[in-house]
N, C-alpha and C positions, 0 to 999 in steps of 0.2 A: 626507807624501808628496803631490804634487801629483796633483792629477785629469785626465784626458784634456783639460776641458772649459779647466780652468785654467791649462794648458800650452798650449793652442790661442789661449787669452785674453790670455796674457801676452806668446808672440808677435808674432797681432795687435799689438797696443797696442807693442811695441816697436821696430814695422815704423812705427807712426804710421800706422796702413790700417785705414778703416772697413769697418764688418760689409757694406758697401756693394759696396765693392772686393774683397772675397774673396770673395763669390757671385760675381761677376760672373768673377773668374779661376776657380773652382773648378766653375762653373756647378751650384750648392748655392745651394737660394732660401737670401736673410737669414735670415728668421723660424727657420730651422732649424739655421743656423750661431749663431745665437744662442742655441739653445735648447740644442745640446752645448756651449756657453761656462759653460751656468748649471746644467747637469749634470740638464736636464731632458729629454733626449733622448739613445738615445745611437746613436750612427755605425756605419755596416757596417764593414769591415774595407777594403773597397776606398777609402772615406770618408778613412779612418785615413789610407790611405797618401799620399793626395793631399795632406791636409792637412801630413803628411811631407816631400813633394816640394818644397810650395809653399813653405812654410817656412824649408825646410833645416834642419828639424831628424832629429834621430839616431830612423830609422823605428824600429827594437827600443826605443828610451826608450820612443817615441808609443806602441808595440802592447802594452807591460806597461802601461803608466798605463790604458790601452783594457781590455786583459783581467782587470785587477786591479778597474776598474771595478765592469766585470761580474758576475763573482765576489762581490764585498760587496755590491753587487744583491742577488742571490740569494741570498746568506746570512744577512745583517744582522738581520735578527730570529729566526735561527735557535741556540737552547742550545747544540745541539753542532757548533756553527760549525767552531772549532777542531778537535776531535776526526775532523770533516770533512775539512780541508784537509788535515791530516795524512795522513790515509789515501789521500784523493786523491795527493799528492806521491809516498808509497811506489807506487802503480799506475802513475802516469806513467813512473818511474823502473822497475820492472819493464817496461812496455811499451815502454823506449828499449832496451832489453838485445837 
């Protein structure tokens, strides 16, 4: 599964548009568009959606690659990782009821 960072990257590069050109329509310095490309930084949500827009890619791909992200952030050196998300997914799902 691909990363926010590498779905932004792959884009780019399929548009043929430097890190140059997307700051500059996005008005997001380089050094920091580059730095979500290499999965060393990561994006607000408002970020997400532009980079969405600019794109034309599918915003709900962009926001699960973003929030899934996030989540292996915050978990990846944790034992009961798994035993986590599960329980999280049952809460979510009680809290959409």
């Amino acid at each position: 599964m691909n990363t926010f960072g590498d779905l932004i990257r792959l884009a780019r590069e399929n548009k043929g548009l430097f890190l140059r050109q997307v700051a500059a329509e996005l008005d997001i310095d380089q050094a920091i568009i580059s730095k979500f490309e290499r999965n060393e930084r990561k994006p607000t949500k408002e970020q997400v959606l532009k980079f969405a827009k600019f794109y034309k890619l599918d915003k709900d791909e962009l926001l699960v690659a973003w929030l899934s992200d996030r989540v292996v952030d915050d978990l990846q050196d944790e034992n009961l990782a798994d035993k986590a998300l599960k329980a999280a997914e049952e809460k979510i799902k009680q809290k959409k009821k």
